[in-house]
C-alpha positions in Angstrom: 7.3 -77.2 66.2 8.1 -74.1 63.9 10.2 -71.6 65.1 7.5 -68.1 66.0 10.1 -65.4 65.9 10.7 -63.8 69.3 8.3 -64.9 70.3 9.5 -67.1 73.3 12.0 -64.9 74.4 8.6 -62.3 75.0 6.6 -64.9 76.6 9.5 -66.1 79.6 10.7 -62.0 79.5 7.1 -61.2 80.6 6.5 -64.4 83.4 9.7 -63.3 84.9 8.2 -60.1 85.4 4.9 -60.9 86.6 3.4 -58.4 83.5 0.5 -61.2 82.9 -1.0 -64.0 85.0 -4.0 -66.7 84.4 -3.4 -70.3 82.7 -5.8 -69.5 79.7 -4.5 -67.1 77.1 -7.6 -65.2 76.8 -8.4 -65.0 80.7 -8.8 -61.2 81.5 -7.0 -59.3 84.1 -8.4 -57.5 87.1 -10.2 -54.6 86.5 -7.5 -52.0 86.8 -7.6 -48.3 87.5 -8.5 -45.7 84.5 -5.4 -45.3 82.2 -5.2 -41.4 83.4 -4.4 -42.8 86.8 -1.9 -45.1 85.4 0.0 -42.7 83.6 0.7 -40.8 87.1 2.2 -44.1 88.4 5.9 -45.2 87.9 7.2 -47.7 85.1 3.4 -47.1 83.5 2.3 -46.1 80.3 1.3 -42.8 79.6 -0.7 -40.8 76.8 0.8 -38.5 75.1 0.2 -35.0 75.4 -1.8 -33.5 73.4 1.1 -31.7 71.3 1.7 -35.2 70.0 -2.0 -35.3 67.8 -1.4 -31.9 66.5 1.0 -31.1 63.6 1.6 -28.5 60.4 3.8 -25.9 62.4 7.0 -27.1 60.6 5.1 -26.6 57.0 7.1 -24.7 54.7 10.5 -24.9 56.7 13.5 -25.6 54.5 14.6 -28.9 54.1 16.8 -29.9 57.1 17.9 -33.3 59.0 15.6 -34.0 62.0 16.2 -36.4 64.8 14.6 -38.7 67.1 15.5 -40.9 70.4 13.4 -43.8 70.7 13.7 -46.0 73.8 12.0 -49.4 73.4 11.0 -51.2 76.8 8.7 -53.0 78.9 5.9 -51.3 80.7 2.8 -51.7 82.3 -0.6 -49.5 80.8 -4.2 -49.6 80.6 -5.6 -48.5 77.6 -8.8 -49.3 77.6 -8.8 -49.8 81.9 -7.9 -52.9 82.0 -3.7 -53.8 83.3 -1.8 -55.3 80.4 2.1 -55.8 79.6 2.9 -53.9 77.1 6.0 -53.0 75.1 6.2 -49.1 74.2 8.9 -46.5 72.9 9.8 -43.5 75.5 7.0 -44.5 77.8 4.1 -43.6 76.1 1.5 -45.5 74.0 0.8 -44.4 71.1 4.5 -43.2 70.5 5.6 -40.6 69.8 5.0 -38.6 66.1 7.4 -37.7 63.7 6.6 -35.2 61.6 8.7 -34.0 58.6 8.8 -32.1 55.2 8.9 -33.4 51.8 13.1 -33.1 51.5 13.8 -33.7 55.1 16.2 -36.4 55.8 15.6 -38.4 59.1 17.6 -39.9 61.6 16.2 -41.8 64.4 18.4 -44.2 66.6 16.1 -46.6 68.5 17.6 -48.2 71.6 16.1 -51.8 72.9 15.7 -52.5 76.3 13.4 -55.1 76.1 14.9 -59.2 76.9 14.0 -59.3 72.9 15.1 -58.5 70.0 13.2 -55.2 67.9 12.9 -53.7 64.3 10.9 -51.0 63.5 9.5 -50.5 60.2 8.8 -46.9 58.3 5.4 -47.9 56.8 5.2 -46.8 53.2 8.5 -45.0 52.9 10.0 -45.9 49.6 13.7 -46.4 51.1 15.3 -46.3 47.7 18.6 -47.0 48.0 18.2 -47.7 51.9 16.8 -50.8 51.8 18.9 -52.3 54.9 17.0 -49.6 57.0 13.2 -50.4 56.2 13.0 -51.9 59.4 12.1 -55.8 58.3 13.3 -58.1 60.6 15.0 -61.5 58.8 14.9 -59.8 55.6 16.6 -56.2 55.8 18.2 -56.7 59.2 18.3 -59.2 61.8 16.8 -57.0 64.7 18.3 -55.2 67.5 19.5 -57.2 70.5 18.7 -56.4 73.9 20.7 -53.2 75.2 21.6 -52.5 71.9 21.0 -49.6 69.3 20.7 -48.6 65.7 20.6 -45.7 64.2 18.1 -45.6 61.2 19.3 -43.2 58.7 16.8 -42.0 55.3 16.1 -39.6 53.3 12.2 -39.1 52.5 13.1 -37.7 48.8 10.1 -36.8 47.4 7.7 -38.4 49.3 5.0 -37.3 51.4 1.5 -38.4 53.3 -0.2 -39.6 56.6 1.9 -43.3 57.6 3.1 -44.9 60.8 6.3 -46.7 62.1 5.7 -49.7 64.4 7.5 -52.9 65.4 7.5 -55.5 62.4 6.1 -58.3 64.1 3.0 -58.9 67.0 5.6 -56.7 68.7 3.0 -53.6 67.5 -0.2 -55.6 68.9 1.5 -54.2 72.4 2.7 -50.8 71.3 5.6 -50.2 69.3 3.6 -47.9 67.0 3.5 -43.8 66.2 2.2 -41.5 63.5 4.8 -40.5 61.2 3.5 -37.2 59.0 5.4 -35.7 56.3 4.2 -32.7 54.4 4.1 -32.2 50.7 6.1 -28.8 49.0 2.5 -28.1 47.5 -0.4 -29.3 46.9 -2.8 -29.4 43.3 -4.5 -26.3 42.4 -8.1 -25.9 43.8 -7.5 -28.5 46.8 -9.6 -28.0 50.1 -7.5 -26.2 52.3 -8.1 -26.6 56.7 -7.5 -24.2 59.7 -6.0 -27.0 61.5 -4.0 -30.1 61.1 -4.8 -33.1 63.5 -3.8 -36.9 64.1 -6.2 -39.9 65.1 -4.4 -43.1 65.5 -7.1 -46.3 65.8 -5.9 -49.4 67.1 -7.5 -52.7 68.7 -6.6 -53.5 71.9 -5.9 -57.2 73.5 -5.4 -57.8 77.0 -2.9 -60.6 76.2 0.4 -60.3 75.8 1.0 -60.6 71.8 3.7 -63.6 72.1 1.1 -65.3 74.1 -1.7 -65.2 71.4 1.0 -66.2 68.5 2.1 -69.0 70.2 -1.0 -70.5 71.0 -2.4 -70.1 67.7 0.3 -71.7 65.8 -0.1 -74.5 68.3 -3.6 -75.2 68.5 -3.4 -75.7 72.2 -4.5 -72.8 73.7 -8.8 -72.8 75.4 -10.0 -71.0 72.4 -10.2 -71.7 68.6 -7.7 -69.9 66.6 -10.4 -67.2 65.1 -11.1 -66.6 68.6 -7.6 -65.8 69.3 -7.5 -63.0 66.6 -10.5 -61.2 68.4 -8.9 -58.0 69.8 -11.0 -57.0 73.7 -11.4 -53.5 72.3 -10.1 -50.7 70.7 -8.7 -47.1 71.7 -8.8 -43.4 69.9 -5.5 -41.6 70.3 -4.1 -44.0 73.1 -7.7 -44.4 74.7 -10.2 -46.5 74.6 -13.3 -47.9 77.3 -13.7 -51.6 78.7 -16.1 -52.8 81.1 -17.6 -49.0 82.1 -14.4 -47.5 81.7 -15.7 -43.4 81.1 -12.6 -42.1 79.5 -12.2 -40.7 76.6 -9.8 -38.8 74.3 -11.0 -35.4 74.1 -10.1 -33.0 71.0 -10.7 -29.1 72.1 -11.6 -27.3 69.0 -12.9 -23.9 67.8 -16.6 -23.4 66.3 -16.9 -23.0 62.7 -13.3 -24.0 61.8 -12.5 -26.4 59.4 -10.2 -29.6 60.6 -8.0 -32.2 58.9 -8.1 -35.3 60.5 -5.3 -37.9 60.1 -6.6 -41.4 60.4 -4.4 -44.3 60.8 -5.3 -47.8 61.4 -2.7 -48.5 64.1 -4.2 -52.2 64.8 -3.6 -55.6 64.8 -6.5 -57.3 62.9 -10.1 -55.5 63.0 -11.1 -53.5 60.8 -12.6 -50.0 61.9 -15.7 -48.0 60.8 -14.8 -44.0 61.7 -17.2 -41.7 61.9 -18.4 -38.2 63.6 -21.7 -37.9 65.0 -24.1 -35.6 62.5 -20.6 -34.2 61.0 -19.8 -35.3 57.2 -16.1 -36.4 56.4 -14.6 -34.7 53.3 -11.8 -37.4 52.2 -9.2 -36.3 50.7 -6.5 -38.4 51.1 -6.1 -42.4 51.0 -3.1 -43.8 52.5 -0.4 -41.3 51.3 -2.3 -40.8 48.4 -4.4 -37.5 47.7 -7.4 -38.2 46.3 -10.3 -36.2 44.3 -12.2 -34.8 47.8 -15.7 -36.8 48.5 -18.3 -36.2 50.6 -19.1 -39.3 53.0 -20.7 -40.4 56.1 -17.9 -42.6 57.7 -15.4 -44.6 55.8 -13.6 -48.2 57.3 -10.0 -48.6 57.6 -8.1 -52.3 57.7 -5.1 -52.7 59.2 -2.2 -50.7 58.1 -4.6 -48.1 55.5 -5.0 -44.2 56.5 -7.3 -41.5 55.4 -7.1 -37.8 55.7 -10.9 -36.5 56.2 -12.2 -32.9 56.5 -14.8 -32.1 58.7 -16.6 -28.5 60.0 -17.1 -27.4 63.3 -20.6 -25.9 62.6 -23.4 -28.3 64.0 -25.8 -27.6 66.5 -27.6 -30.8 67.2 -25.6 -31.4 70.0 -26.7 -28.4 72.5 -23.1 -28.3 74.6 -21.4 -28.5 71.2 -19.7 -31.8 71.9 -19.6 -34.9 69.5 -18.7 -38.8 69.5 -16.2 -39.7 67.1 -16.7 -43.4 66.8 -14.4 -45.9 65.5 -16.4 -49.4 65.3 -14.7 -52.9 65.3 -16.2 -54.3 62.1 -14.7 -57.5 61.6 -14.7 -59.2 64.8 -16.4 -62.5 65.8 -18.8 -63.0 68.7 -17.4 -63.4 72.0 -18.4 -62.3 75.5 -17.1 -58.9 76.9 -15.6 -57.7 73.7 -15.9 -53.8 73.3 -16.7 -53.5 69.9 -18.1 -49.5 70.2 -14.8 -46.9 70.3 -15.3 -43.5 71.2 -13.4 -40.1 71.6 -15.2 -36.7 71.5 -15.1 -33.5 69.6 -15.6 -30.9 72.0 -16.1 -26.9 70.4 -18.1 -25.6 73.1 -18.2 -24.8 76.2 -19.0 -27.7 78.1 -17.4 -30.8 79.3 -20.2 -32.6 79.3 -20.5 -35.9 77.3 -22.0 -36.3 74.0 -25.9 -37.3 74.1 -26.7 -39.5 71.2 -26.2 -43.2 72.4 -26.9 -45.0 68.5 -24.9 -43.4 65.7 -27.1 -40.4 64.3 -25.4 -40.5 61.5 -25.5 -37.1 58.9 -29.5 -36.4 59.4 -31.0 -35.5 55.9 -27.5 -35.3 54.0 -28.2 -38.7 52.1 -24.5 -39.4 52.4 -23.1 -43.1 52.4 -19.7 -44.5 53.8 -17.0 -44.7 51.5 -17.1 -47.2 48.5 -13.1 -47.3 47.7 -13.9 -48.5 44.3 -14.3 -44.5 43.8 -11.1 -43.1 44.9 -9.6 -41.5 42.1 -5.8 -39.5 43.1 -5.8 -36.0 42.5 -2.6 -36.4 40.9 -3.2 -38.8 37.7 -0.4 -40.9 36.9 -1.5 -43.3 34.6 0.2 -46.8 34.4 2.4 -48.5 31.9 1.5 -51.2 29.6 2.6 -54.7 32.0 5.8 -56.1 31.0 5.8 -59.1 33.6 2.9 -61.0 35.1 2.5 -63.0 38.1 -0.7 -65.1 40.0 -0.1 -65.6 44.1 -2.9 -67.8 45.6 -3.1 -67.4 49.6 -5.2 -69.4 52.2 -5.0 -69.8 55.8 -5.1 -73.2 56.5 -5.1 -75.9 60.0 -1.7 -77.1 60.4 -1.1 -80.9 61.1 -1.0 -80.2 65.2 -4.1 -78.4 65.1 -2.7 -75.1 65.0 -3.2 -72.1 61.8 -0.4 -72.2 59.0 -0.9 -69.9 55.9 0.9 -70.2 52.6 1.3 -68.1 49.8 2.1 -70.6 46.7 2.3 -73.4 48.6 5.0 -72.0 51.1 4.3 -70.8 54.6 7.2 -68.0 55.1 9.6 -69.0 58.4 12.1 -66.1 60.1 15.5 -66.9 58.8 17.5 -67.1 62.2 20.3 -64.4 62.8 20.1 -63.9 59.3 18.3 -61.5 56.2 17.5 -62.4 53.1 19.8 -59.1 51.7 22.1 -60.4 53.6 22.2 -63.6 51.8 21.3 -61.5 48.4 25.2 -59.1 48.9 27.2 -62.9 50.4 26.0 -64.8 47.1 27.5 -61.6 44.7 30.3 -61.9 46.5 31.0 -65.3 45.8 29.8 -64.3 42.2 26.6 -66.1 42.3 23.1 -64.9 42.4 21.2 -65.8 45.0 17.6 -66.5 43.4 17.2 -67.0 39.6 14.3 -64.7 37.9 10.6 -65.0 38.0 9.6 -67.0 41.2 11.6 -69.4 43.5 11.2 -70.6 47.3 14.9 -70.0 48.5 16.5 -71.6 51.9 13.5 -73.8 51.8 10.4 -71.3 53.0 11.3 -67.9 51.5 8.9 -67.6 48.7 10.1 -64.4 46.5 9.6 -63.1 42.7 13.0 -61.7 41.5 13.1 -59.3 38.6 16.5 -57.7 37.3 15.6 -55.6 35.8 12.9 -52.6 35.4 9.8 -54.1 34.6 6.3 -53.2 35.4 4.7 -56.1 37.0 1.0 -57.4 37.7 0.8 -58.9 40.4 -2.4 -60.7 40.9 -3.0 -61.9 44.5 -5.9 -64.8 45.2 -7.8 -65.0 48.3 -8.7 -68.5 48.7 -9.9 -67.5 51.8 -13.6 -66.7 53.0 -12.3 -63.7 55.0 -10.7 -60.0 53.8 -6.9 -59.9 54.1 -5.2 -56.5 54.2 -2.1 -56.3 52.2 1.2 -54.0 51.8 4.0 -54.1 49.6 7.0 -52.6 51.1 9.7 -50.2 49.0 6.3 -49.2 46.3 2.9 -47.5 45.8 1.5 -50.3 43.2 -2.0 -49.2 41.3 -4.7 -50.9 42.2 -5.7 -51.8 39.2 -9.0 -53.6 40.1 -10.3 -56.1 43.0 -13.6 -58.6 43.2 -14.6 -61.1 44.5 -15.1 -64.8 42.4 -12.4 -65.4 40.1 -10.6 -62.8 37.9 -11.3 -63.1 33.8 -9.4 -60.2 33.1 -11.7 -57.5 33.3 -13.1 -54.8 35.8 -9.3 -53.3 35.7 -9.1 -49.1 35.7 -6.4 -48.5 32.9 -7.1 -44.6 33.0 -7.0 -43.4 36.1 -6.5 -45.8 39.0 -5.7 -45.3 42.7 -1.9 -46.5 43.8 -1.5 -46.8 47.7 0.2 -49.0 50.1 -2.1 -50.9 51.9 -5.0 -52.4 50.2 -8.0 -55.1 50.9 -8.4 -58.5 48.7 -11.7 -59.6 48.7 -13.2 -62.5 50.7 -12.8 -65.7 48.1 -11.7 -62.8 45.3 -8.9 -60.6 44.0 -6.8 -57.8 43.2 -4.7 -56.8 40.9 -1.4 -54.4 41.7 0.6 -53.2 39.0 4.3 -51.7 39.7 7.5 -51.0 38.6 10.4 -53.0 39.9 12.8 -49.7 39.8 13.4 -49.5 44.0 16.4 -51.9 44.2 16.4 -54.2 47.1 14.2 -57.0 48.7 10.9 -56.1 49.7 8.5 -57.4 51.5 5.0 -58.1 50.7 2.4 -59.8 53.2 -1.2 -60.0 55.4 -1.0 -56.7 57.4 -3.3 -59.3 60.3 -0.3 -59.6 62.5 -1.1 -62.6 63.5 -1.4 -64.3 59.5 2.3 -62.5 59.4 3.4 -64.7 62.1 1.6 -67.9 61.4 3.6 -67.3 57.7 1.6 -65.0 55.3 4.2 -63.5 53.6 6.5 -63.3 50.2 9.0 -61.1 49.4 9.7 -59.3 46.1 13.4 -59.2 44.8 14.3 -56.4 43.0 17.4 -55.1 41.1 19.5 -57.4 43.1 22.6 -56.7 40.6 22.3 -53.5 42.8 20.9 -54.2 45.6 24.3 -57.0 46.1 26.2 -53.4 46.3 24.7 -51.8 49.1 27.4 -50.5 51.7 25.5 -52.6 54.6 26.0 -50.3 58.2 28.5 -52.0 60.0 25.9 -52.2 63.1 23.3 -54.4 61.2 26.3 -56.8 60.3 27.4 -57.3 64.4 23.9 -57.4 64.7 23.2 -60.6 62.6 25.7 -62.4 64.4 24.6 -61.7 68.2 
């Protein structure tokens, strides 16, 4: 059987200390007490105050280091109500927010005490010329063993948005995962401007432990079918979500007639997320760490890994106690008993702490607004693409493996962990032996890395074939590619937006359909590029692009990640 990374270790880690019981993966806990009376307890998770969701003081501070202490460990929490094992940083689910300037430099040293080993990825952070610190386990480092640290060490240069950090593997399905903000110097002339500046961070919830669900879905063995498996139980808003009568709900206190920005990151493992707010429109004006041409909207859906900064006003009277439902829907979830598919929070700017009253969605009475249609983004700041010097076609399905178990491929090869190893590792021994350690264009190296390697600056298409009947949501590590068009059938070359197209970092190819990325191979090092469904990643959904490695073969690699490799 193929090797799942880490995630045995996780499984007998978590027996050994009783964190989950039951012989069938999917078998649900008891009904525990609320997660508010959890977070009193000892060695339970907590929510973070509410300091953590609220950021912009540091906005126009000169540029300066800051640093972070992040303590990675086992834990018990409740999300949603329901007792679960779950893996956390500093005690608290979601972590904790970094928040930074356009300039800053960060340094965050993240200690494991788990019994496995960690990585934590900076989600969208170009890493140019820090490549061995974006955090990719098997390809950038080898992890961080157990009682060990490493001290992540970047600078954010010139970029700036709404992203996350999280564990890169199923180790985020149980809460290895925090906003990371970082304002721009300035923004374009004429943009909306806000009173106040405010996080949401959506994720699913399962009440399995993540190890459990990977294993048993590359196995086939497990008492339900492997779409079943993917099905999250729920969801939560801001560390809180509601399962089986569960009445609590994050609560945002704001002030009448005041305009808020809020941050909202998909923080989840698979489903994808309809967001809106109960008779408020949403003003977006951002898309990933993208800013965008504002537009008016009703609610807009997120897939894993993609953000959106939305606007709304605090000036509605339908609700007579002035308090309001955000919702955040799971969309894209099969049927199974007992799954919570309806995710609240509430807006509160009254004087009441009453719940909402509207049970359906009301939507935004007499506004004739509709949800989002992303083929309409359009950044506020144009930077139009160059002509394609390069061109590549990657087909992807998700597939049954012989044993009955899921396997995907991405041209033919289903990606594998390379064991107490990383591909730039492999990339700086074979300069040193003066050898190159994948020839240009496309190769499968060490049998099951599948890679495009380019040398030089080039501006690639990259067109990416879903052979599959369902969404997959995608991000390229180390860029911001345009989007230079998406259907779904097959792609004849047209439908592509040469003018004036969107570029973010997380982006949806359609069911059976397409997309087309165009970027510019100038970020030396080895990137990854894969399925942002943590469980596709682990069942092998996955390529990596290989750029500059003349450079890249140069890199002063920390003396930490090498020990690391070898424990």
């Amino acid at each position: 059987m193929r090797y799942i990374a880490l995630c045995t270790p996780l499984i007998i880690a978590s027996m050994a200390l009783a964190l989950f019981t039951g012989a069938e993966a999917r078998t649900l806990p008891d009904q525990s007490p609320a997660s508010s009376e959890l977070s009193r307890r000892a060695n339970t998770v907590s929510v973070p105050g509410a300091d953590n969701f609220v950021v912009g003081s540091i906005i126009g501070q000169a540029p300066t280091t800051r640093t972070y202490d992040f303590v990675v460990s086992e834990m018990e929490g409740a999300p949603d109500g329901v007792t679960k094992p779950m893996l956390v940083v500093n005690g608290v689910f979601p972590g904790p927010t970094i928040e930074a300037n356009q300039g800053d430099r960060l340094i965050i040293k993240v200690t494991n005490q788990m019994s496995n080993k960690t990585s934590i990825h900076w989600h969208g952070i170009p890493q140019n010329g820090t490549n061995y610190y974006d955090g990719t386990a098997a390809i950038t480092e080898c992890g961080i063993p157990t009682g060990q640290s490493l001290t992540y060490d970047f600078s954010l240069d010139d970029f700036s948005g709404t992203t996350w950090w999280h564990a890169h593997d199923t180790e985020y399905t149980d809460g290895i995962e925090g906003a990371l903000i970082v304002h721009p110097r300035s923004y374009p002339p004429k943009f909306p401007t806000w009173d106040e500046d405010l996080v949401v961070e959506l994720t699913d919830v399962y009440h399995t432990f993540s190890g459990v669900i990977a294993a048993e879905l590359y196995a086939g063995n497990g008492s339900l079918s492997p779409l079943f498996l993917e099905i999250p139980d729920s969801g939560a808003i801001n560390g809180i979500g509601q399962y089986n009568g569960s009445a609590n709900y994050f609560d945002f206190d704001l002030k009448p007639n005041k305009t808020y920005r809020l941050r909202l990151i998909h923080e989840g493992s698979a489903a994808a997320f309809r967001f809106s707010v109960d008779y408020h429109s949403l003003t977006i004006i951002e898309a990933d760490s993208t800013l965008i041409e504002p537009q008016v909207v009703s609610g807009v859906s997120l897939a894993v890994g993609q953000r959106y900064s939305v606007l709304i006003t605090t000036n509605q009277t339908a609700e007579p106690q002035g308090n309001y439902w955000m919702r955040s829907e799971l969309t894209t979830v099969g049927s199974l008993p007992d799954v919570n598919t309806d995710v609240r929070g509430i807006i509160r700017y009254g004087n009441s702490k009453s719940l909402p009253t509207a049970s359906t969605d009301p939507g935004v009475p007499g506004s004739g607004l509709s949800d989002l249609n992303t083929a309409t983004l359009a950044p506020a700041i144009v930077q139009k693409p160059l002509d394609s010097t390069k061109s590549y076609a990657v087909y992807f399905s998700v597939a049954e493996s012989t044993d009955g178990g899921t396997i995907t491929f991405m041209n033919g090869t289903s990606w594998q962990p390379l064991s107490n190893s990383s591909t730039l590792l492999h990339i700086v021994d074979a300069a040193q032996k003066g050898q190159s350690f994948a020839p240009e264009g496309s190769s499968v190296e060490l049998g099951n890395q599948f890679m495009i390697t380019e040398d030089s600056i080039e501006t690639v298409d990259l067109l990416l074939v879903n052979q599959d009947p369902g969404p997959h949501p995608f991000h390229l590590h180390g860029h911001t590619p345009f989007v230079m068009g998406f259907d779904t059938g097959t792609f004849n070359g047209t439908g592509l937006n040469t003018v004036n197209p969107i570029y973010r970092d997380s982006y949806i190819v359609p069911p059976a359909g397409w997309l087309l990325l165009r970027f510019v191979t100038d970020n030396p090092g080895i990137w990854t590029l894969h399925c942002h469904i943590a469980w596709h990643m682990a069942v092998g959904l996955l390529m990596q692009i290989n750029s500059l490695p003349s450079v890249s073969a140069k890199f002063d690699i920390p003396q930490t990640i090498l020990d690391q490799c070898r424990v």
